[in-house]
VMD Tcl script that draws the C-alpha trace (Angstrom):
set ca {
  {152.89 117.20 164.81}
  {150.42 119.40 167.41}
  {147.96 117.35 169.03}
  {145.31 119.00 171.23}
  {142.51 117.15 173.40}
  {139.43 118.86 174.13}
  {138.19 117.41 177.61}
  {136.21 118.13 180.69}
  {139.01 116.45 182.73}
  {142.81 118.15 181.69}
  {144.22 116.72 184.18}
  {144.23 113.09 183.40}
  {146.41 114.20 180.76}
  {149.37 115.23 182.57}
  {151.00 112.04 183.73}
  {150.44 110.76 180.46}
  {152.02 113.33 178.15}
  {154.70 113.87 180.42}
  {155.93 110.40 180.82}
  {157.78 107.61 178.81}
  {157.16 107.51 175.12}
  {155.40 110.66 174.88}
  {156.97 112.61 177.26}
  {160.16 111.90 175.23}
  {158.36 112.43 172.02}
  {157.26 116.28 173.09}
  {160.91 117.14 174.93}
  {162.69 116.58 171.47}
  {160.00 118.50 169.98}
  {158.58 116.28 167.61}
  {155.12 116.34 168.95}
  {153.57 119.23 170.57}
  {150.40 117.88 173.07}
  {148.19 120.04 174.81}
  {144.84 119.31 176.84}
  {142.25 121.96 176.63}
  {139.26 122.16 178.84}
  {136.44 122.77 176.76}
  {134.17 123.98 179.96}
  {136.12 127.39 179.40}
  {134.29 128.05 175.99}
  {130.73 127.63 178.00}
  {129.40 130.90 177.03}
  {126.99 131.14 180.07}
  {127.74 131.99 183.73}
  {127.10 128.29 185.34}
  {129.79 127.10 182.93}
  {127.52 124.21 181.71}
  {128.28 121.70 178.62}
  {125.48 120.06 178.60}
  {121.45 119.96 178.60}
  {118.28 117.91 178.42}
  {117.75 116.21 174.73}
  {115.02 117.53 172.45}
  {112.16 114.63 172.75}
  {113.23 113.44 176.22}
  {115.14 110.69 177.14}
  {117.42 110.15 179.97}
  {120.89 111.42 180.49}
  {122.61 115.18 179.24}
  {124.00 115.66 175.76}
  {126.60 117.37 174.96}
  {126.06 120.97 173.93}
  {127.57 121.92 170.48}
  {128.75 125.38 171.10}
  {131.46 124.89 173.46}
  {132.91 121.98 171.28}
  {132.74 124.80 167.75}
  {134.10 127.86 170.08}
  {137.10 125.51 171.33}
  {138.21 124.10 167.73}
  {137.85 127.69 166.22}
  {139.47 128.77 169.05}
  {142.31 126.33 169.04}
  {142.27 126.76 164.40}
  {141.75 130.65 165.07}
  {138.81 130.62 162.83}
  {136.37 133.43 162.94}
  {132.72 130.98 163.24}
  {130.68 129.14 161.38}
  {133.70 126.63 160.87}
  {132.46 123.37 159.10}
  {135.58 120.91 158.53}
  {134.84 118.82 155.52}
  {134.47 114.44 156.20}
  {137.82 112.40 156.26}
  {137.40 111.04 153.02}
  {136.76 114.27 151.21}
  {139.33 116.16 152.52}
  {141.83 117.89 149.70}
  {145.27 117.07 149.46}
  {147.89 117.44 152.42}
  {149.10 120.59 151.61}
  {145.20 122.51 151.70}
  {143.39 120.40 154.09}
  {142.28 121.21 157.69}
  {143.58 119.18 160.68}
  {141.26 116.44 161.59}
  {139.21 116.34 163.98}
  {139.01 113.52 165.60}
  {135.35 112.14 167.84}
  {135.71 109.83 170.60}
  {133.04 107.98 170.20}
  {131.75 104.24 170.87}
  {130.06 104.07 167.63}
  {132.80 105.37 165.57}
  {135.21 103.51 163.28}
  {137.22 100.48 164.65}
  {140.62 102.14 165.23}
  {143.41 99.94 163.40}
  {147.14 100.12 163.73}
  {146.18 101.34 159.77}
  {144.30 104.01 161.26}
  {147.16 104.89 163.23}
  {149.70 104.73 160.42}
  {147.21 107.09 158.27}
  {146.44 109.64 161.15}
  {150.36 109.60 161.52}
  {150.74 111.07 158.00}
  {149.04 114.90 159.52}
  {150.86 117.66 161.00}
  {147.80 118.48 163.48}
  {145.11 116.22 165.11}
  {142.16 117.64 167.72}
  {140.59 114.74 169.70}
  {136.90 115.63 171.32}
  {136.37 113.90 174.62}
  {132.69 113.81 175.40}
  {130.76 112.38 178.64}
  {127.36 112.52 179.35}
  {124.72 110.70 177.09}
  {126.18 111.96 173.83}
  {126.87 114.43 171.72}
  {124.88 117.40 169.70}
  {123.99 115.89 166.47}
  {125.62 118.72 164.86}
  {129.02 118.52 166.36}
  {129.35 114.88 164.27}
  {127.86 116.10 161.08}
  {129.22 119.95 160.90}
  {132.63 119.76 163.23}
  {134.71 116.50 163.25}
  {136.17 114.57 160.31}
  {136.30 111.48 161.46}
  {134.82 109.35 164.34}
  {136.80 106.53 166.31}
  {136.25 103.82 168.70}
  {138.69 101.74 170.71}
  {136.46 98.65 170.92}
  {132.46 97.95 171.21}
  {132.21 98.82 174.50}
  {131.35 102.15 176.71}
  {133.11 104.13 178.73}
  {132.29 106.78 180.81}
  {134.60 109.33 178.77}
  {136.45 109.85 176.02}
  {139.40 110.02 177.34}
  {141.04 106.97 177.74}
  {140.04 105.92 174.18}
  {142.07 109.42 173.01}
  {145.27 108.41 175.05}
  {145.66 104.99 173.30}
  {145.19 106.41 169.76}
  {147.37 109.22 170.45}
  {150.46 106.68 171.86}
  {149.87 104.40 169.01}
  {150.25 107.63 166.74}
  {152.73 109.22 168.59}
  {155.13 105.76 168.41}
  {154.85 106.00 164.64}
  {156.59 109.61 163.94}
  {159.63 109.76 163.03}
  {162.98 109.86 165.71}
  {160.32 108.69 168.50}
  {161.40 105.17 168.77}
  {165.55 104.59 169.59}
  {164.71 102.12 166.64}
  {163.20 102.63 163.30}
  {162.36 99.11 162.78}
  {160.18 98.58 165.59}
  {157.45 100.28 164.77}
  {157.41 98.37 161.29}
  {157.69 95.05 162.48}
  {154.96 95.84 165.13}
  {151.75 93.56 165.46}
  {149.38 94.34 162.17}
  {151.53 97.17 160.52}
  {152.53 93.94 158.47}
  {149.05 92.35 157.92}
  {150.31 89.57 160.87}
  {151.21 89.38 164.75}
  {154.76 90.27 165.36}
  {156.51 86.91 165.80}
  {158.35 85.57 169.39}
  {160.99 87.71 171.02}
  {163.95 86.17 173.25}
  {166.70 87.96 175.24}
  {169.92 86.58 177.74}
  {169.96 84.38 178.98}
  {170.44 81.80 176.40}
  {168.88 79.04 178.92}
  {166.23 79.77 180.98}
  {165.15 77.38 183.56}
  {165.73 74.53 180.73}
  {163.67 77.00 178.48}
  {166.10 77.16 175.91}
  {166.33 80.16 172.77}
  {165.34 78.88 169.74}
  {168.87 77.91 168.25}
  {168.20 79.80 164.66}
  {167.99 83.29 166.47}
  {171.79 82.03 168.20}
  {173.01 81.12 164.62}
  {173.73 84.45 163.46}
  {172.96 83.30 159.96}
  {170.30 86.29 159.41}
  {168.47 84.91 156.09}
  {167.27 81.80 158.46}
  {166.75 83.83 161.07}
  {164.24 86.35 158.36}
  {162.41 83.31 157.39}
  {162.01 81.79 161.20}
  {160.47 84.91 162.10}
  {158.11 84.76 159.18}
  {157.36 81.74 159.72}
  {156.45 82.17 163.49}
  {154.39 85.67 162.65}
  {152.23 83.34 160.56}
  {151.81 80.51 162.24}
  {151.57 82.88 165.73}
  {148.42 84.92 163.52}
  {146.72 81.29 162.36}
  {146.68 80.64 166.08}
  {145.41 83.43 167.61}
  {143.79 86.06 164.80}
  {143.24 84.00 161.86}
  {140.77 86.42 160.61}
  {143.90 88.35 159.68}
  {144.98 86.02 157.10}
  {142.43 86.75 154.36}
  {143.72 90.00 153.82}
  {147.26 89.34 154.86}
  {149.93 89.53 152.01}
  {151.31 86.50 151.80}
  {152.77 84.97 148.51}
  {151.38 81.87 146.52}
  {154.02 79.56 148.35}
  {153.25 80.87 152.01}
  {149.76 80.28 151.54}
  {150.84 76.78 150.64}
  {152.85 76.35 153.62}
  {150.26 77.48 156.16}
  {147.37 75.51 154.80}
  {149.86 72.74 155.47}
  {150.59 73.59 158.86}
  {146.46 74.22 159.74}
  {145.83 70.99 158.51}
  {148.68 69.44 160.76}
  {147.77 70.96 163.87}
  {143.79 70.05 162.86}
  {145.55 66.76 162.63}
  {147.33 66.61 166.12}
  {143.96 68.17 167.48}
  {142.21 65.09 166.78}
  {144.61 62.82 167.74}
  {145.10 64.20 170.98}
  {141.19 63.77 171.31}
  {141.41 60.13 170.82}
  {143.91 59.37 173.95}
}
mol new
graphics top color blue
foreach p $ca { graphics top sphere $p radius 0.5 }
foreach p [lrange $ca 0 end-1] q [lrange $ca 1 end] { graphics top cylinder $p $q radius 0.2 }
display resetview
């Protein structure tokens, strides 16, 4: 996979994509990463990005021809380049990379998001700052628009390095273990269940005993059993579209309705 980041600031980049998962990742050549600085494709001698909106207002907007000159640029496209929506896209084999918006009013990014954006060969993330971006650049340029949470930030940037390590963790030969990434938190519809390690006894904090029997089929349904009961705890929003079978369902409604039960007893003392 080639990623590329179009920024104002390269250099928070290099720390990142040099270092643990990542930096592994791009020295066994399974991902290629590469932070561009879009200031470069300015056009004008002041090397500006940015100008006052059309109507007024306060703050700078992003200019849209430094953002099309990099991404031709980086696709070497001629101009006039207009990347079709996510969802329209043709199949793998014909389409363009995606291109990817930073962007507080964008999609929710998922660990499904992650798992589909996974799938491409290419990926260009655009990093904006100021007030916002050229109206064009969203409906002409990028295929798809992301956000890391319903807050703002003063850049893009941080947003684009935590989509492009939970990407990144996904390809194949990045983790030492296959599994991981499978069993992770919401790749399975529920939170990972508990992990334990040596020693066995912990300051009286003892291991569960299943995960000591080394009788795996108990051990498989403890740790189903926990991911659920660990997702009706803390996300139970999850659940709904969870896939659970008939029977689970059966078993967690029974375990709600316990702890709603202890709940209010404990109430009473």
């Amino acid at each position: 996979m080639q990623i590329d980041v179009l920024t104002l600031f390269p250099e928070m980049f290099d720390g990142v994509f040099g270092a643990s998962i990542l930096g592994k990742a791009r020295d066994k050549g399974i991902v290629s990463l590469q932070a561009v600085n879009f200031r470069a494709y300015s056009g004008n001698k002041h090397n500006t990005v940015d100008d006052y909106p059309y109507g007024g207002g306060g703050g700078m907007v992003l200019k849209a021809e430094p953002v099309f000159a990099a991404v031709e640029d980086l696709l070497g496209a001629s101009a006039n380049l207009a990347l079709p929506k996510a969802e329209a896209t043709p199949p793998a084999a014909a389409r363009p990379p995606r291109v990817i918006l930073m962007c507080p009013q964008g999609q929710p990014f998922t660990q499904a998001k992650a798992e589909e954006l996974a799938q491409e060969d290419r990926l260009i993330f655009i990093c904006g700052h100021y007030e916002g971006y050229d109206e064009r650049i969203r409906e002409h340029l990028v295929t798809d628009e992301l956000s890391i949470g319903d807050y703002v930030l003063t850049g893009g940037e941080l947003p684009a390095m935590v989509m492009i390590d939970s990407i990144v963790r996904l390809l194949p030969g990045v983790l030492g273990n296959e599994s991981s990434a499978v069993t992770d938190s919401y790749s399975t519809g529920l939170l990972e269940y508990p992990h334990y390690t040596r020693p066995a006894s912990f300051r009286g904090w003892e291991v569960p005993k299943v995960l000591l029997s080394g009788h795996h089929s108990r051990i498989d349904q403890w740790r189903r059993e926990q991911s659920m009961l660990r997702t009706l705890r803390r996300r139970p929003d999850l659940l709904g579209e969870a896939p659970l079978s008939d029977k689970e369902r059966r078993w967690l409604e029974q375990r709600r309705l316990e702890e709603q039960q202890g709940a209010a007893d404990h109430g009473k003392k």
